[in-house]
C-alpha positions as CSV (number, residue, x, y, z in Angstrom):
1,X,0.0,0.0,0.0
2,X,1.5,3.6,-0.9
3,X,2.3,5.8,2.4
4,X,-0.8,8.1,0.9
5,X,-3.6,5.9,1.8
6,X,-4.9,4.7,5.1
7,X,-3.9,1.8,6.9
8,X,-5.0,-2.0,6.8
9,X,-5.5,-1.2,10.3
10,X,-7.7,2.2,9.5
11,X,-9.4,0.4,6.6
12,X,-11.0,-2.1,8.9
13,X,-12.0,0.7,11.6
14,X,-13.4,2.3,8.9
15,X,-15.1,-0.8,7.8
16,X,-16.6,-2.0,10.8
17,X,-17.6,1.7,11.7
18,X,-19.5,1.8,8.0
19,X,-20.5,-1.9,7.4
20,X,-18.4,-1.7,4.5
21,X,-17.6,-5.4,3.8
22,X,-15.3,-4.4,1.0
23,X,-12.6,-3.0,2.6
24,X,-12.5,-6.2,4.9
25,X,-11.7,-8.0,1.2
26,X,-9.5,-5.4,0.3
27,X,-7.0,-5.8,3.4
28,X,-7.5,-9.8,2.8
29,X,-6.1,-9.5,-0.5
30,X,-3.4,-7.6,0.4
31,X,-2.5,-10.1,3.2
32,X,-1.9,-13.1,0.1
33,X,0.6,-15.1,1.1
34,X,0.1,-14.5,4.4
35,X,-0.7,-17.9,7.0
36,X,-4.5,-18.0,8.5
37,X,-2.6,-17.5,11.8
38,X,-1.0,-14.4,10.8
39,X,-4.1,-13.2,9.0
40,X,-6.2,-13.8,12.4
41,X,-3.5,-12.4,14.6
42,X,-3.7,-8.9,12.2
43,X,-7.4,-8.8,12.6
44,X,-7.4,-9.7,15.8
45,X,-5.4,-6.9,16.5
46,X,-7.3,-4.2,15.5
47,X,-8.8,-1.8,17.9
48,X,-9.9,1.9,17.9
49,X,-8.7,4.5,19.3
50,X,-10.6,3.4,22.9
51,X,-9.0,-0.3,22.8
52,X,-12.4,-1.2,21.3
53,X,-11.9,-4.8,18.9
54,X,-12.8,-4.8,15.5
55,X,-16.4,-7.2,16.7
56,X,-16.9,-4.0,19.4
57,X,-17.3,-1.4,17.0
58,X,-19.1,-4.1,14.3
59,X,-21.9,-4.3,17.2
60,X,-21.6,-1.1,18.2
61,X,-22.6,0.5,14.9
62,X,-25.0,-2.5,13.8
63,X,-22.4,-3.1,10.8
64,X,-23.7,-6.8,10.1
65,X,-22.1,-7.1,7.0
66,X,-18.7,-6.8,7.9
67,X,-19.6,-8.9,11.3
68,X,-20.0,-11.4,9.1
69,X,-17.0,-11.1,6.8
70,X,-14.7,-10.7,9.7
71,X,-16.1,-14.4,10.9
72,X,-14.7,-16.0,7.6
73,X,-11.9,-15.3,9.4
74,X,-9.8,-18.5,10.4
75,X,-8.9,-18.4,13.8
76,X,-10.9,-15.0,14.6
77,X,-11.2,-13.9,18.2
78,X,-14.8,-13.8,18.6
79,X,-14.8,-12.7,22.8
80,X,-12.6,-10.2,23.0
81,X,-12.9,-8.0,26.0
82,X,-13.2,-4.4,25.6
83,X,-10.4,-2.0,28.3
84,X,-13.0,0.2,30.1
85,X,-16.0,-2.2,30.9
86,X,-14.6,-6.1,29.9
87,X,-17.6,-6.1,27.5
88,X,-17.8,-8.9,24.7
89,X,-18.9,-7.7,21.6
90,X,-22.2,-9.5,22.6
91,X,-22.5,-7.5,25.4
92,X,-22.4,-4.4,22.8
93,X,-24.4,-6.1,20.5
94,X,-27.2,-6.2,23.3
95,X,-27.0,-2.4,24.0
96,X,-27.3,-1.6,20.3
97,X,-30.3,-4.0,20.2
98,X,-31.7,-2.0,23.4
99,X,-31.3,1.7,22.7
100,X,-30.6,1.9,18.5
101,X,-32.6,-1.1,16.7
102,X,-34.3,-4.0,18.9
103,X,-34.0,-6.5,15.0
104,X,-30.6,-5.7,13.5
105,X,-29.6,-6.2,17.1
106,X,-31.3,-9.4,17.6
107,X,-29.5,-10.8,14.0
108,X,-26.3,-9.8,14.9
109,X,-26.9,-11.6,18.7
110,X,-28.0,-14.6,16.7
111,X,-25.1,-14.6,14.2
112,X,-22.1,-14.3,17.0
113,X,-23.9,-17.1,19.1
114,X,-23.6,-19.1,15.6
115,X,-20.4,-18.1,15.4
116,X,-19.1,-19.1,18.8
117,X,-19.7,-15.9,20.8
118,X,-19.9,-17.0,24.7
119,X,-22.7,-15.8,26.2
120,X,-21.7,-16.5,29.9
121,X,-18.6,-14.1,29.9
122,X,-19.6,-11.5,32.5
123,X,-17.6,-7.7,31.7
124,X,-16.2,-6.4,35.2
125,X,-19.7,-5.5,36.5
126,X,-20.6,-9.1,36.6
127,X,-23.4,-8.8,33.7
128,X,-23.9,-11.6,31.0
129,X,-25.2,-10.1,27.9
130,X,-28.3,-11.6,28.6
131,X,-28.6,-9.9,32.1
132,X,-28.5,-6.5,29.8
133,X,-31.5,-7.3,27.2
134,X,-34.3,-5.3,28.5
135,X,-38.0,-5.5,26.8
136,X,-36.7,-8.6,24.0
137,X,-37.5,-12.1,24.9
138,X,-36.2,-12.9,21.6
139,X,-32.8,-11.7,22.5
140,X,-32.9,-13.0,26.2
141,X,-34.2,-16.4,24.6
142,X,-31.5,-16.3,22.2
143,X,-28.4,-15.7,24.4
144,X,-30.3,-18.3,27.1
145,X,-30.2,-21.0,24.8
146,X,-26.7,-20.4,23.2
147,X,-25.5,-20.6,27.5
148,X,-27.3,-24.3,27.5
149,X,-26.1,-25.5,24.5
150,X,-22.1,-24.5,25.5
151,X,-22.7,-25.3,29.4
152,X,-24.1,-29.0,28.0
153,X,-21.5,-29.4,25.3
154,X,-23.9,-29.4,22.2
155,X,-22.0,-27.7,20.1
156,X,-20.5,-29.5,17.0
157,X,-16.8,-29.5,17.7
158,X,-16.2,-29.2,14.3
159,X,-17.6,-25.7,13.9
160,X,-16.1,-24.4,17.1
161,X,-13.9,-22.2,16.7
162,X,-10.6,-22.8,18.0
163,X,-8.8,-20.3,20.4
164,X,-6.2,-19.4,21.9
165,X,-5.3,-19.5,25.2
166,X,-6.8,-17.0,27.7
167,X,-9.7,-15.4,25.4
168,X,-12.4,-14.2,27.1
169,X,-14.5,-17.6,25.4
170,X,-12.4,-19.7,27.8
171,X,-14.1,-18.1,31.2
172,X,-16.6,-19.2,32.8
């Protein structure tokens, strides 16, 4: 990339902060050649200016799109824990769904539990994402049953995603 432009790490700020897919592709290509592990360690990387992770700022302007694109990810960090609050990005995913749009909220709830979101991490006021949905059974329902299904070890192991070693996914 030519010192002009903006940054592979800007380009997927901006991306998340847009829902601008594209740009997720963009950086990708430019990463040929690169291993899945050092792909996934880039990505996982990225944070804004507030130590927010690339999933944070996905949830936090309802960018599903690019939440999505960023899960084709091998080896994506799906629980990582934001600096001021420990939040998950499912924990920001519930707050958009609360105060900005109760249905985008609720898809991109249900796409990270698909994923391998963990709904039991509690941030560092003790809350589970589901202990923030107010007024949306669907959501609470959601983020219930995505708890039962890890706690009872229903998950297909082959779609897990694997992690590494002290994410927030391997809390209880």
């Amino acid at each position: 990339m030519s010192d002009e432009g903006a940054s592979p790490r800007e380009l997927i700020v901006e991306a998340c902060r847009r829902d601008q897919p594209h740009l997720v592709e963009q950086v990708l290509d430019s990463m040929e050649g690169k291993s899945n592990e050092e792909v996934a360690e880039f990505f996982n990387g990225v944070t804004d200016s507030m130590g927010n992770h690339a999933l944070h700022i996905c949830a936090q302007y309802g960018s599903y799109d690019t939440m999505d694109a960023l899960f084709d990810i091998q080896f994506f960090e799906c629980d990582p824990l934001t600096r001021l609050d420990s939040d998950t990005p499912l924990h920001v995913a519930v707050r958009y769904a609360n105060e900005k749009d109760a249905e985008l909220g609720k898809q991109m709830v249900e796409m990270m539990c698909d994923a391998g979101c963990d709904p039991r991490v509690r941030n560092k006021h003790g809350q589970k994402p589901a202990e923030l949905v107010y007024n949306n059974q669907d959501i609470k329902a959601t983020l219930i049953r995505a708890e039962y299904v890890l706690a009872e070890g229903l998950r297909d192991e082959n779609a897990a995603d694997v992690d590494d070693a002290g994410s927030a996914s391997d809390s209880e």
